[in-house]
N, CA and C atoms of all chains as a GROMACS GRO file, in nm:
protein
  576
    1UNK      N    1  -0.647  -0.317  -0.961
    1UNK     CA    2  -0.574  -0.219  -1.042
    1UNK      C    3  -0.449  -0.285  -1.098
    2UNK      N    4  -0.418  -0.265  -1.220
    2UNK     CA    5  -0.273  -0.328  -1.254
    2UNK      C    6  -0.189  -0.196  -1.324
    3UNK      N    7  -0.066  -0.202  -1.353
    3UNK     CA    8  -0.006  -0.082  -1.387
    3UNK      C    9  -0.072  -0.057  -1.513
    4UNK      N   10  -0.129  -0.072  -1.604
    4UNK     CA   11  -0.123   0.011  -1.709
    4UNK      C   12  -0.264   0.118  -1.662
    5UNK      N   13  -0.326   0.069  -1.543
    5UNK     CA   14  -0.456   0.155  -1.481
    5UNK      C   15  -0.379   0.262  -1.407
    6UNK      N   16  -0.262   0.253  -1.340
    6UNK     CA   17  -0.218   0.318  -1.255
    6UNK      C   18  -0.159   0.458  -1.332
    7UNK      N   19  -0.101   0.430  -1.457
    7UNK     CA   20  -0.043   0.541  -1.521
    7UNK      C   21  -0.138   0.559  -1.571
    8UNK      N   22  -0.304   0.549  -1.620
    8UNK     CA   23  -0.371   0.590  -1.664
    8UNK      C   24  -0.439   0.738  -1.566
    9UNK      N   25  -0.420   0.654  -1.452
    9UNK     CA   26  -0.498   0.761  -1.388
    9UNK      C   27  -0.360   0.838  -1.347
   10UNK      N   28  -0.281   0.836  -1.324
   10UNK     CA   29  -0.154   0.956  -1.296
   10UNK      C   30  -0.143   1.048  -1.412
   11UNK      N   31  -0.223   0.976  -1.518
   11UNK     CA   32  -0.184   1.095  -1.662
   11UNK      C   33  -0.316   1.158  -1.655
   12UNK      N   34  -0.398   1.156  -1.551
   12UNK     CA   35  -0.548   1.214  -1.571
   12UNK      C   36  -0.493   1.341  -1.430
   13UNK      N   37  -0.461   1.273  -1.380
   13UNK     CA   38  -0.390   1.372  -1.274
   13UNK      C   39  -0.307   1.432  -1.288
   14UNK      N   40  -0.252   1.426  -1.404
   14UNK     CA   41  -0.135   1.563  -1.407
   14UNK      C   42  -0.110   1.566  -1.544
   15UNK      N   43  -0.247   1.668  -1.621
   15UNK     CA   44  -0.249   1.652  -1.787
   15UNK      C   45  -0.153   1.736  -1.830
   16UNK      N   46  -0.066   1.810  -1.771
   16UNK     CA   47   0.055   1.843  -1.815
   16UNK      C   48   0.192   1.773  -1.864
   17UNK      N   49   0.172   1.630  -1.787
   17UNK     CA   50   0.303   1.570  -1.850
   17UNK      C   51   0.274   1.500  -1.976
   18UNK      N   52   0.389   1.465  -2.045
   18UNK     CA   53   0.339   1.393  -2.172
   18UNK      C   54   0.297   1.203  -2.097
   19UNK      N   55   0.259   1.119  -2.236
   19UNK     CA   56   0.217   1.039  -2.184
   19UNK      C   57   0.352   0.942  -2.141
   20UNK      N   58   0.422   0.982  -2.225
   20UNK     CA   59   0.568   0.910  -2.219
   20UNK      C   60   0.636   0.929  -2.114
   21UNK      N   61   0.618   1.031  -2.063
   21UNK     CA   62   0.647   1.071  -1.932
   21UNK      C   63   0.625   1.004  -1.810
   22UNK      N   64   0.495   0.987  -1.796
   22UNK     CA   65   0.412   0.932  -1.703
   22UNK      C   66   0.439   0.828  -1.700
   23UNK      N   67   0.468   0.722  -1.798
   23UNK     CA   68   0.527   0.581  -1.807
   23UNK      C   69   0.628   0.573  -1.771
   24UNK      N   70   0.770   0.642  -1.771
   24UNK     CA   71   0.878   0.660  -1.722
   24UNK      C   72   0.868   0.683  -1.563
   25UNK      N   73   0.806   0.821  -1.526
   25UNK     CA   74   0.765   0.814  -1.377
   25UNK      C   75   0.758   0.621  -1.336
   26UNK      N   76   0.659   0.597  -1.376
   26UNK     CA   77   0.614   0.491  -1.281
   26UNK      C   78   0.734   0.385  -1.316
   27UNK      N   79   0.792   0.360  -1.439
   27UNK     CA   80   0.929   0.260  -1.439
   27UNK      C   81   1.058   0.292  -1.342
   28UNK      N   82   1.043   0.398  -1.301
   28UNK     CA   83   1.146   0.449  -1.244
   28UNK      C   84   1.144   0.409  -1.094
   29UNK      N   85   0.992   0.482  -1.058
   29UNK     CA   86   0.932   0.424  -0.934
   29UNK      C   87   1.008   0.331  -0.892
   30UNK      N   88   0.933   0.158  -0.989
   30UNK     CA   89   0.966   0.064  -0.956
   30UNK      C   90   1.062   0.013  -0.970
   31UNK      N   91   1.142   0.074  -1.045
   31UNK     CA   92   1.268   0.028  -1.086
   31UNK      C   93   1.352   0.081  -0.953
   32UNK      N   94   1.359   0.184  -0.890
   32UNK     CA   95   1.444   0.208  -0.827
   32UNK      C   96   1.456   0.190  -0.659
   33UNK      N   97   1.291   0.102  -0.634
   33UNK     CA   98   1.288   0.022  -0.552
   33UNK      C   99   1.351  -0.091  -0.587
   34UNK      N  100   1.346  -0.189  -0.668
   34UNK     CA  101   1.375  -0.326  -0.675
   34UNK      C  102   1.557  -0.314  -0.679
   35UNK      N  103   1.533  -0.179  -0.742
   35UNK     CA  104   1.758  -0.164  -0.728
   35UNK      C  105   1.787  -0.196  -0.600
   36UNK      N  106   1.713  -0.071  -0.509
   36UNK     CA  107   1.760  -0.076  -0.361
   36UNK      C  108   1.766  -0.216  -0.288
   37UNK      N  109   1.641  -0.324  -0.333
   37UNK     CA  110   1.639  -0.433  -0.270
   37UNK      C  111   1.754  -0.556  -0.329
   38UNK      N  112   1.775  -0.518  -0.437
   38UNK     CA  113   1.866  -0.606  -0.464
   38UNK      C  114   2.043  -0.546  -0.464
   39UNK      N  115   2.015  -0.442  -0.382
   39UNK     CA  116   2.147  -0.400  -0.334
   39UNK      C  117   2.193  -0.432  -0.192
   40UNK      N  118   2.029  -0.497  -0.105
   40UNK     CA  119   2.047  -0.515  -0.020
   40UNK      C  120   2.008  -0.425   0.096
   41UNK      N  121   1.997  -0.312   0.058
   41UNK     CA  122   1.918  -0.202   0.163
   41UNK      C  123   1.711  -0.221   0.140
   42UNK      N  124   1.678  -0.126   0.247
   42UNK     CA  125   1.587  -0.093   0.265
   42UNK      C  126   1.467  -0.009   0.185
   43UNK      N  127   1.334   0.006   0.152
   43UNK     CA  128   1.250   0.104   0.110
   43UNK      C  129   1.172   0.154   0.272
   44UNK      N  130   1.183   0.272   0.302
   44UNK     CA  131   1.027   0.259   0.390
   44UNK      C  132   0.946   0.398   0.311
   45UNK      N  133   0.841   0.354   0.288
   45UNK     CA  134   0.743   0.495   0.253
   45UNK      C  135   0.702   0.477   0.372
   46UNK      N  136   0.666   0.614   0.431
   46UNK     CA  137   0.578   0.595   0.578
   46UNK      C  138   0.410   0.613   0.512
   47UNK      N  139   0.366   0.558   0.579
   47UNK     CA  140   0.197   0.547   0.541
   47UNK      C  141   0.153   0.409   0.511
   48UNK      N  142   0.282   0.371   0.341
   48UNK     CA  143   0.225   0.263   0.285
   48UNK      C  144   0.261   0.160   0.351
   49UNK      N  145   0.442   0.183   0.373
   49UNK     CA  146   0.487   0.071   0.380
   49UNK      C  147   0.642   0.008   0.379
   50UNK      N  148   0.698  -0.074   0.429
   50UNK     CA  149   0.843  -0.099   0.379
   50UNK      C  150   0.911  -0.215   0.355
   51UNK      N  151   0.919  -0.222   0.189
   51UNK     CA  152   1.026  -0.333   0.172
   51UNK      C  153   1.090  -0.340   0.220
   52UNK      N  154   1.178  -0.491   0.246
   52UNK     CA  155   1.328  -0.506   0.264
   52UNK      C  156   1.356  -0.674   0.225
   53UNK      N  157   1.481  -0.755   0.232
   53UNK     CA  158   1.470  -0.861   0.223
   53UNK      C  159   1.464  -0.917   0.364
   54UNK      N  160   1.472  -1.070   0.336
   54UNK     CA  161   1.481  -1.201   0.426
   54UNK      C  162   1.583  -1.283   0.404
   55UNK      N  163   1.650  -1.308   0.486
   55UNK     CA  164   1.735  -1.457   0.420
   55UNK      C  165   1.665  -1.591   0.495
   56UNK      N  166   1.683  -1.670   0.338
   56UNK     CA  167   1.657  -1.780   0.355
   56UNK      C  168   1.746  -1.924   0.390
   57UNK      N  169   1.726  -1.959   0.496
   57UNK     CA  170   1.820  -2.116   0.526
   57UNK      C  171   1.826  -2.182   0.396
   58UNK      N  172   1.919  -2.248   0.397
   58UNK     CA  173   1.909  -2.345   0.276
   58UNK      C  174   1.790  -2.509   0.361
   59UNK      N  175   1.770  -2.529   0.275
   59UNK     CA  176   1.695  -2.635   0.317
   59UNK      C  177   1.690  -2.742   0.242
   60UNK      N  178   1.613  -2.888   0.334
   60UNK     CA  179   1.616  -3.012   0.213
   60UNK      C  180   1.437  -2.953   0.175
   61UNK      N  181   1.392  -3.002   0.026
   61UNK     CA  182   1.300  -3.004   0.038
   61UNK      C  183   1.197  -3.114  -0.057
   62UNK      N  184   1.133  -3.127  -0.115
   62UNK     CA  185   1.069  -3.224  -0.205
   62UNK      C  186   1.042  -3.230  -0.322
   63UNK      N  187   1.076  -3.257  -0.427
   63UNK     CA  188   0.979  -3.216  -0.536
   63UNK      C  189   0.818  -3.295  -0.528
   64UNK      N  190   0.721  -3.196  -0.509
   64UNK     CA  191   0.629  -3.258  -0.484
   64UNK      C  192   0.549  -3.324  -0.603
   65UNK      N  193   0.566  -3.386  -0.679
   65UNK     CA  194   0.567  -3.445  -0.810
   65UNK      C  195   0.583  -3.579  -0.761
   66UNK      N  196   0.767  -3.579  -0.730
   66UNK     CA  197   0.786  -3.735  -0.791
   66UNK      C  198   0.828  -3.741  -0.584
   67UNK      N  199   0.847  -3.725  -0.525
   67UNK     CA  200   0.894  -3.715  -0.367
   67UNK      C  201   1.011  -3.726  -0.333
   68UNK      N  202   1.086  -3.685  -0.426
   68UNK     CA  203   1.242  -3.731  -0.434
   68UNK      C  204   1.268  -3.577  -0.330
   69UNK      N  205   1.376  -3.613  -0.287
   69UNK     CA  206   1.469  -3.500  -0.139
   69UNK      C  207   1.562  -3.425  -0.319
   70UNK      N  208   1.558  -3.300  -0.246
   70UNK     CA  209   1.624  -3.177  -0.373
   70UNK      C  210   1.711  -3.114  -0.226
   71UNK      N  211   1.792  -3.051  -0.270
   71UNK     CA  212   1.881  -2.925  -0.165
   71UNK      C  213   1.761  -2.824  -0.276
   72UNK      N  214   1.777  -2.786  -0.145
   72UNK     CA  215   1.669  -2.601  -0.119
   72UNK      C  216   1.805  -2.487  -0.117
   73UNK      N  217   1.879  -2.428  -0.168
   73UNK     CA  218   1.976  -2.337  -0.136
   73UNK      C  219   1.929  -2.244  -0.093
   74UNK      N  220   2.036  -2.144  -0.020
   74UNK     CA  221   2.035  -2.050   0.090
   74UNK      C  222   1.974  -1.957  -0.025
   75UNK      N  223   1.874  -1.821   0.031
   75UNK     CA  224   1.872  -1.718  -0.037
   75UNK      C  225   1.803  -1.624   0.012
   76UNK      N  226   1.796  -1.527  -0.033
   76UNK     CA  227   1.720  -1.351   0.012
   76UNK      C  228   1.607  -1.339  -0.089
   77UNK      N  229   1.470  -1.288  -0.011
   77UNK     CA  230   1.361  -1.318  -0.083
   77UNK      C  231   1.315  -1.150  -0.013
   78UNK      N  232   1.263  -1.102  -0.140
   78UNK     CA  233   1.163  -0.991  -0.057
   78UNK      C  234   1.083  -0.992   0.027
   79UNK      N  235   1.061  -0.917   0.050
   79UNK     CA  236   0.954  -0.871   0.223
   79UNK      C  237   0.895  -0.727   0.190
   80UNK      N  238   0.737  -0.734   0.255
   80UNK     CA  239   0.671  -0.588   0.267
   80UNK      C  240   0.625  -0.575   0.404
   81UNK      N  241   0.606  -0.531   0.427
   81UNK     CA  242   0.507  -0.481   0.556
   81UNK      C  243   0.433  -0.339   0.532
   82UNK      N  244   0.304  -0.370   0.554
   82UNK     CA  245   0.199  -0.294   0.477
   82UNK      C  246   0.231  -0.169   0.661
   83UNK      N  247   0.223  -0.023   0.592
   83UNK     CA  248   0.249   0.078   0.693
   83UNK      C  249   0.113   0.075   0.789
   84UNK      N  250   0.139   0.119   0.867
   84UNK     CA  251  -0.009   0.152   0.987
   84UNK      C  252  -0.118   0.254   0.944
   85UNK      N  253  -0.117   0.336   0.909
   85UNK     CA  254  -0.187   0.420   0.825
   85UNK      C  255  -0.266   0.313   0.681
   86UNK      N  256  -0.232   0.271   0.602
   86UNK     CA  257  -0.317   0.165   0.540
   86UNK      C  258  -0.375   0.044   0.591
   87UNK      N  259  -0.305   0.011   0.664
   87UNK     CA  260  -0.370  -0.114   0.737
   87UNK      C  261  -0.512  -0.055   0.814
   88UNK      N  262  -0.503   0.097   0.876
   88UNK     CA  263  -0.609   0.099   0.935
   88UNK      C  264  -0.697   0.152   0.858
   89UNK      N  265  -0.656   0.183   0.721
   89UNK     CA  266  -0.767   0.278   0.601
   89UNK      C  267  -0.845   0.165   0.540
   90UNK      N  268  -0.751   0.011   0.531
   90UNK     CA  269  -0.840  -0.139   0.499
   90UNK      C  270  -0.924  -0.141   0.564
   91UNK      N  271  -0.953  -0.098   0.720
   91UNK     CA  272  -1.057  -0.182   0.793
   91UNK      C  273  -1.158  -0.041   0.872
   92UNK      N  274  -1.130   0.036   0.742
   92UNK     CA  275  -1.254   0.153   0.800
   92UNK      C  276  -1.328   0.118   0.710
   93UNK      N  277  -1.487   0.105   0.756
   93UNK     CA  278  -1.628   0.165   0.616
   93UNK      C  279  -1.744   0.146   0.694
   94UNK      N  280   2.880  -0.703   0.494
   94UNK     CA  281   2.813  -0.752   0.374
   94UNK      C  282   2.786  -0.674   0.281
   95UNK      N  283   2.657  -0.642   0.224
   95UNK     CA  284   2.596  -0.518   0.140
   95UNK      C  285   2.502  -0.464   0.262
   96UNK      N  286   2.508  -0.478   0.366
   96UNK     CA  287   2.445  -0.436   0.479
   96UNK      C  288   2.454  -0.256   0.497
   97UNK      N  289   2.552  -0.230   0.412
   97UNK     CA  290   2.601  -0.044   0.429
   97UNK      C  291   2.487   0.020   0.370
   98UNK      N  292   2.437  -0.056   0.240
   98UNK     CA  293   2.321   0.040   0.167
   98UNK      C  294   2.239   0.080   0.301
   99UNK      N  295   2.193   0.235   0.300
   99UNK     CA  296   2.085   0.300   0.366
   99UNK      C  297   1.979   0.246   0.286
  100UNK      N  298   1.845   0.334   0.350
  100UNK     CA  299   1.720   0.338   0.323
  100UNK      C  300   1.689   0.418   0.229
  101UNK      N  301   1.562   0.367   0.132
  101UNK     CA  302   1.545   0.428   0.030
  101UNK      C  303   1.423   0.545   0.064
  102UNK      N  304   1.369   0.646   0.032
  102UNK     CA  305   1.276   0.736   0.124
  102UNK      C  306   1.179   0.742  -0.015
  103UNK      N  307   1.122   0.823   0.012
  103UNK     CA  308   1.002   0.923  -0.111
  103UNK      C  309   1.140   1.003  -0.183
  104UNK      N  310   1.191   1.077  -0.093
  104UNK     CA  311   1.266   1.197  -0.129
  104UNK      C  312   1.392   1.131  -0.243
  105UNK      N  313   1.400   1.014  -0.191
  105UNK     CA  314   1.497   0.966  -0.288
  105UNK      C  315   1.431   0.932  -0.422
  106UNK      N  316   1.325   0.822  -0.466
  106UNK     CA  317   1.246   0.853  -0.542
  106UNK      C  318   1.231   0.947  -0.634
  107UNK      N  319   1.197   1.079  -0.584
  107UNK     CA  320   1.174   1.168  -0.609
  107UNK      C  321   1.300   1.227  -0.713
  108UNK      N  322   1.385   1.203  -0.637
  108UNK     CA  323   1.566   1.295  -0.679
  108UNK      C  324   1.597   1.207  -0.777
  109UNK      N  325   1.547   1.038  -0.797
  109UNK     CA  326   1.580   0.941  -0.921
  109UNK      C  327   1.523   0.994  -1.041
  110UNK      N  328   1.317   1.055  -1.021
  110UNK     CA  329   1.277   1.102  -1.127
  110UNK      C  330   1.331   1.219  -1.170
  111UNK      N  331   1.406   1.356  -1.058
  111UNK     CA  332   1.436   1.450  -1.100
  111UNK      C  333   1.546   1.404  -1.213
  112UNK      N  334   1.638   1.330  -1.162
  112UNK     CA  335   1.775   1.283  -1.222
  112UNK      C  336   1.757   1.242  -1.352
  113UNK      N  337   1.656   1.186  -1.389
  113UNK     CA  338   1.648   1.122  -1.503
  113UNK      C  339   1.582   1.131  -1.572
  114UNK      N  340   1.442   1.195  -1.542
  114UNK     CA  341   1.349   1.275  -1.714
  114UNK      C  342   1.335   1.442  -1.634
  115UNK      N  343   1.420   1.488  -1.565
  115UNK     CA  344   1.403   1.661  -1.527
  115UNK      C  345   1.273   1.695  -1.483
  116UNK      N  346   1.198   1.622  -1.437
  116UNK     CA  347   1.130   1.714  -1.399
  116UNK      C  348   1.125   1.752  -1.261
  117UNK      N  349   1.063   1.866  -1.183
  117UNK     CA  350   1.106   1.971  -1.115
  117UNK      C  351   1.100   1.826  -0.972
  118UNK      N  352   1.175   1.885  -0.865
  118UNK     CA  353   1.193   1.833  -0.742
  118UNK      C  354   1.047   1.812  -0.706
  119UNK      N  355   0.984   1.932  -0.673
  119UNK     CA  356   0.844   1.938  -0.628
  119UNK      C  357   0.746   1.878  -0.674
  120UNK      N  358   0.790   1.844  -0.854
  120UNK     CA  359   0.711   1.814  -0.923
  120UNK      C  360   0.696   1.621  -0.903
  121UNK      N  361   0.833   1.582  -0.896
  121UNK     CA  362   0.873   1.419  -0.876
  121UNK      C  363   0.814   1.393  -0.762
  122UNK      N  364   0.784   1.466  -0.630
  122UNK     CA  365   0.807   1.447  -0.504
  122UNK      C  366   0.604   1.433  -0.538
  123UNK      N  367   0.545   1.538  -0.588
  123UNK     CA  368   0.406   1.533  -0.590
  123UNK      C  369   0.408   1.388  -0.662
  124UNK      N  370   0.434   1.344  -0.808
  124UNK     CA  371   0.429   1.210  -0.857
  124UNK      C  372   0.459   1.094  -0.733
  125UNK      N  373   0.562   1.078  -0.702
  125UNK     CA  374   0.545   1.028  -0.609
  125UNK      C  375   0.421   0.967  -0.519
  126UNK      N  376   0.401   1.086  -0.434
  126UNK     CA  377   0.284   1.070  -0.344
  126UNK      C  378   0.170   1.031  -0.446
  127UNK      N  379   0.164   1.084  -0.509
  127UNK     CA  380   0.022   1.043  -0.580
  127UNK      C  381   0.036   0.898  -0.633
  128UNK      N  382   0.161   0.860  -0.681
  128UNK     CA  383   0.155   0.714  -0.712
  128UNK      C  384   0.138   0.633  -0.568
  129UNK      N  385   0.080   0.642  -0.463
  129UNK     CA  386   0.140   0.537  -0.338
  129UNK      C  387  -0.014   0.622  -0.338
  130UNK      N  388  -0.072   0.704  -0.355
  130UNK     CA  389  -0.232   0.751  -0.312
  130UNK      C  390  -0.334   0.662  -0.405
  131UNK      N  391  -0.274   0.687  -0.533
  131UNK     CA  392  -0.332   0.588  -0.608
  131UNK      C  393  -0.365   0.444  -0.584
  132UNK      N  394  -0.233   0.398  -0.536
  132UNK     CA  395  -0.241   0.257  -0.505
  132UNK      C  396  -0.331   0.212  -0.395
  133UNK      N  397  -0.316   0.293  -0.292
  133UNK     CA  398  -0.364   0.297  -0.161
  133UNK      C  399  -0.540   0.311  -0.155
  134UNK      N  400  -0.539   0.381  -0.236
  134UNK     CA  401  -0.728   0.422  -0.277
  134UNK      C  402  -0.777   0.302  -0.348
  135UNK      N  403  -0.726   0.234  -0.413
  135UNK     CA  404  -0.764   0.120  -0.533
  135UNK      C  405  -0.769   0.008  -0.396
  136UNK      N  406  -0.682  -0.035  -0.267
  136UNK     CA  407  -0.664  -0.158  -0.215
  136UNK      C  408  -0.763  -0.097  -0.094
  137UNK      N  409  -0.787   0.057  -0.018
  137UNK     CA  410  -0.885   0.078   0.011
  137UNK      C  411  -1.027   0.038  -0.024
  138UNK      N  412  -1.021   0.045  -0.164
  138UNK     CA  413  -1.199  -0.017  -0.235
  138UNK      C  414  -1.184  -0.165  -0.294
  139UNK      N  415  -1.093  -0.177  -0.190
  139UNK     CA  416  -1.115  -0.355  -0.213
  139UNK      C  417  -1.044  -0.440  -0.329
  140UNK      N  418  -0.963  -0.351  -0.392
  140UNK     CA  419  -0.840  -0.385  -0.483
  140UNK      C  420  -0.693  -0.417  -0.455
  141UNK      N  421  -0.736  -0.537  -0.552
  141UNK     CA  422  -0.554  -0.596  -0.523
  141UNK      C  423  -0.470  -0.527  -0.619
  142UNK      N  424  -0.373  -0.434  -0.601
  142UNK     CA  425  -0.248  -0.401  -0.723
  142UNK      C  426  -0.160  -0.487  -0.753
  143UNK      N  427  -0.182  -0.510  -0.884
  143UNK     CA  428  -0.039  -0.556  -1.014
  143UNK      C  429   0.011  -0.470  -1.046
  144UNK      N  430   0.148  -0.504  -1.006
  144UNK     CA  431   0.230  -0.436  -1.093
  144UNK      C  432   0.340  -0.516  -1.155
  145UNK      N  433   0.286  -0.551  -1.297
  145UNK     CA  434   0.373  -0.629  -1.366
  145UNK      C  435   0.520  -0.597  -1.361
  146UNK      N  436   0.605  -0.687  -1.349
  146UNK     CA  437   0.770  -0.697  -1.341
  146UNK      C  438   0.814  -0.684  -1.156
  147UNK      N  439   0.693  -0.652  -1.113
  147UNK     CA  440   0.739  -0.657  -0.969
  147UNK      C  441   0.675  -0.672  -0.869
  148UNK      N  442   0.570  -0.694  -0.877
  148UNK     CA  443   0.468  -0.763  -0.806
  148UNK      C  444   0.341  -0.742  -0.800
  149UNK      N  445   0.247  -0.804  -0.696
  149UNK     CA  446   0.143  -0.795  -0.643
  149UNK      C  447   0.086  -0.754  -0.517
  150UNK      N  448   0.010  -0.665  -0.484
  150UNK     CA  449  -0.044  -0.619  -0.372
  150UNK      C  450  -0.166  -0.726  -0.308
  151UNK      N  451  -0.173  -0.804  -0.231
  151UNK     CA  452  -0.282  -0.896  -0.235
  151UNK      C  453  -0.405  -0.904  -0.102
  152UNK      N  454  -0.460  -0.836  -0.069
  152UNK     CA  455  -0.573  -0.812   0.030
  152UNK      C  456  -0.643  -0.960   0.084
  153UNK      N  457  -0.589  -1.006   0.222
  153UNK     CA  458  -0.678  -1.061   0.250
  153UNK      C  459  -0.751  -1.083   0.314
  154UNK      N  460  -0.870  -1.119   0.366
  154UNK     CA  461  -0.958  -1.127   0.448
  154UNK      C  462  -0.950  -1.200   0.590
  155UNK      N  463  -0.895  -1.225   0.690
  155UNK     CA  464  -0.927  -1.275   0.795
  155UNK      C  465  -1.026  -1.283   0.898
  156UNK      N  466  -1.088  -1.403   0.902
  156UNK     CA  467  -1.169  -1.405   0.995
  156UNK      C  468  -1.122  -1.424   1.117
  157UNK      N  469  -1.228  -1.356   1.275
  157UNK     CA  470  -1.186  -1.374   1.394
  157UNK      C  471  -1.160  -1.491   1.435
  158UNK      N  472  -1.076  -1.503   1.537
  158UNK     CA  473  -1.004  -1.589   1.597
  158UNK      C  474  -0.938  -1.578   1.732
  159UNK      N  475  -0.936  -1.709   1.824
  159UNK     CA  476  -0.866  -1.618   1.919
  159UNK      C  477  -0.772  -1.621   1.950
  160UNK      N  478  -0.691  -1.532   2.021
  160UNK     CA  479  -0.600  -1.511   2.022
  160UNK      C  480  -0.494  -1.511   2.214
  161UNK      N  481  -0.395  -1.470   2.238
  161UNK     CA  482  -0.414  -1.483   2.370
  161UNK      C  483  -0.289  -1.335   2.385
  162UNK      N  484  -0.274  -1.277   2.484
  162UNK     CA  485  -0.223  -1.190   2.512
  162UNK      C  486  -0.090  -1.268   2.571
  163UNK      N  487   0.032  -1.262   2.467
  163UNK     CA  488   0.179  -1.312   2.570
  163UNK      C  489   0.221  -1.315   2.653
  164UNK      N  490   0.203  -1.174   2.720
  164UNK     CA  491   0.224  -1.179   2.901
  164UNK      C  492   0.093  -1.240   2.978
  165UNK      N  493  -0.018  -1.223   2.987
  165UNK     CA  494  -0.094  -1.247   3.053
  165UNK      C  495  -0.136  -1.386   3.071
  166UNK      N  496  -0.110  -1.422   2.884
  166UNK     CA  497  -0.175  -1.537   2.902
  166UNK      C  498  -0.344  -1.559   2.873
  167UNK      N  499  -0.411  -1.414   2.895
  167UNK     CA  500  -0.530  -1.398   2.895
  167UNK      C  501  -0.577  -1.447   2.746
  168UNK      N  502  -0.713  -1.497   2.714
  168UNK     CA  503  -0.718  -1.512   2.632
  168UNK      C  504  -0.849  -1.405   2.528
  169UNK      N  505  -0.805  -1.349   2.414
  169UNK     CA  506  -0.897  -1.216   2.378
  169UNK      C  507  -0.923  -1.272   2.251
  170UNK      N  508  -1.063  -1.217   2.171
  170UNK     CA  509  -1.023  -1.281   2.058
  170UNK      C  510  -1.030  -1.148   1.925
  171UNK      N  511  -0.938  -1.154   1.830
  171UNK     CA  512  -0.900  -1.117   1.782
  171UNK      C  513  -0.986  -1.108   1.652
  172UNK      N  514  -1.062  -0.977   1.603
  172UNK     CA  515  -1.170  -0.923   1.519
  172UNK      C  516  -1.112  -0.952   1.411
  173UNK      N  517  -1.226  -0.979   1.338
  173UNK     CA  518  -1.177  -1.025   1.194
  173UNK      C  519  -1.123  -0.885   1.082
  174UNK      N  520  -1.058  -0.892   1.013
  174UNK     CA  521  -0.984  -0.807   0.977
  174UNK      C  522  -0.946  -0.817   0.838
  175UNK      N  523  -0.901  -0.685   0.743
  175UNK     CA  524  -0.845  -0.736   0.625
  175UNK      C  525  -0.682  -0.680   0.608
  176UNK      N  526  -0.597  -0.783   0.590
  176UNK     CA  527  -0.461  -0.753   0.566
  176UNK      C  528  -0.420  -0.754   0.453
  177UNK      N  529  -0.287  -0.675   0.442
  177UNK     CA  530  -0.262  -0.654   0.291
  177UNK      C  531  -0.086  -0.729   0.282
  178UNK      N  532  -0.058  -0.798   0.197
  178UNK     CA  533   0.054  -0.880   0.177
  178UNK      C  534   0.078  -0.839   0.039
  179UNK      N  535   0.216  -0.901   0.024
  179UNK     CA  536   0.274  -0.830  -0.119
  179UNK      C  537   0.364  -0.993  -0.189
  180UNK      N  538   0.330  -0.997  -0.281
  180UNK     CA  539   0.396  -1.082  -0.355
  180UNK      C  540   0.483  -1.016  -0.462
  181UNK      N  541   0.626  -1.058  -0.453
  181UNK     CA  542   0.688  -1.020  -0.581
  181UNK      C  543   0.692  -1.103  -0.658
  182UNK      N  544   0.704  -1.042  -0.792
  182UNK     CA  545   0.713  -1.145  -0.909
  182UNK      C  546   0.807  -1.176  -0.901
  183UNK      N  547   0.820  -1.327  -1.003
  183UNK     CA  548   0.925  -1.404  -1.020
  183UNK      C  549   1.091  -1.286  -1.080
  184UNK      N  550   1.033  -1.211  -1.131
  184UNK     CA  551   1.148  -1.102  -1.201
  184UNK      C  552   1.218  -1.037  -1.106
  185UNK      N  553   1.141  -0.998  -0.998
  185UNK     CA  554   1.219  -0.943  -0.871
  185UNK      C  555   1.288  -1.007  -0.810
  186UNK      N  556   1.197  -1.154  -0.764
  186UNK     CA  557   1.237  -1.247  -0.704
  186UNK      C  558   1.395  -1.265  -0.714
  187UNK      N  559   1.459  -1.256  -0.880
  187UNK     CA  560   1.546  -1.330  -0.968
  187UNK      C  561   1.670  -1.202  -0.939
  188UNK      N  562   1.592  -1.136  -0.964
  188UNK     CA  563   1.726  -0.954  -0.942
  188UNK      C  564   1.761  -0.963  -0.798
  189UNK      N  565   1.715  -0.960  -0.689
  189UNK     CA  566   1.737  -0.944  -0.532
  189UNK      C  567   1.819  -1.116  -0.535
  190UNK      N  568   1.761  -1.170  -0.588
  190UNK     CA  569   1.873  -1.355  -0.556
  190UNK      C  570   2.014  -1.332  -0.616
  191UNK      N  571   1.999  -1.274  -0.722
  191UNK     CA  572   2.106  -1.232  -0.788
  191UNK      C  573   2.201  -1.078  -0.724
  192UNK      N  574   2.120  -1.020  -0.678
  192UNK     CA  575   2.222  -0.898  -0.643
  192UNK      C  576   2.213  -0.796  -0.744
   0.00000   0.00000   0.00000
């Protein structure tokens, strides 16, 4: 599924909103997760799941090209963890 | 740090869509759920979700293996299974490095 499937079927599911609408819903969605993470707090939906970040050590590392040593700088990288409720809906059939 | 931000919920979600195209509480809160049902039904039937500008949902398959129980020591082996991992795009990646 990629987003433009996802608002397809949310506008089949709720033929009352406009379509412009429905596109906004879902920008918002995501938009106002990726705020929270780059503010530094938390998402949890219970079921699905919950973002948050990681920090990363700075590190030496390689360019694996030419093998030359690069500095790796420190940084915060997203994180999910898929909720218990989906994990166990993957491995029912 | 920025450690003060709380947690983000459904309900909050919800109060962003009310806030910003009006539509009803009940109404954002149903969008909502149905967007995370949607997703959830698609990686149920064996689908990975894109969602361009912020990532990927990516399903993968593990085969059994064994495994050992930490306290015991015992050793059990561990059924093969499918897990679900998330990749963000480089765009997210770039906003959360940045702040």
């Amino acid at each position: 599924m990629i987003r433009s499937e996802l608002v397809e079927a949310l506008a089949r599911d709720n033929p009352e909103l406009r379509a412009d609408e429905v596109e906004q819903v879902v920008q918002i969605f995501f938009d106002e997760i990726a705020q929270r993470l780059a503010e530094g707090g938390r998402v949890e939906l219970r079921g699905f799941g919950a973002f948050s970040t990681r920090e990363r050590e700075a590190r030496k590392g390689r360019n694996p090209r030419t093998g030359t040593a690069v500095d790796v700088p420190a940084k915060r990288v997203p994180y999910f963890k898929a909720g218990k409720e989906i994990r166990e809906r993957l491995n029912t059939d | 740090m920025m450690r003060s931000v709380g947690t983000l919920t459904r309900a909050d979600l919800a109060e962003a869509i009310n806030r910003k195209i009006g539509l009803s509480r009940a109404e954002s809160l149903a969008l909502v759920e149905s967007i995370l049902d949607r997703m959830s039904d698609a990686m149920a039937h064996g689908e990975n979700v894109k969602i361009s500008g912020f990532g990927t949902f990516i399903l993968r398959d593990k085969k059994q293996r064994i495994g050992r129980n930490p306290k015991t020591g015992v050793e059990v082996p561990i059924t093969p299974r499918r897990v679900l991992t998330f990749r963000a795009s480089q765009i997210l990646k770039d906003r959360i490095f940045e702040g």
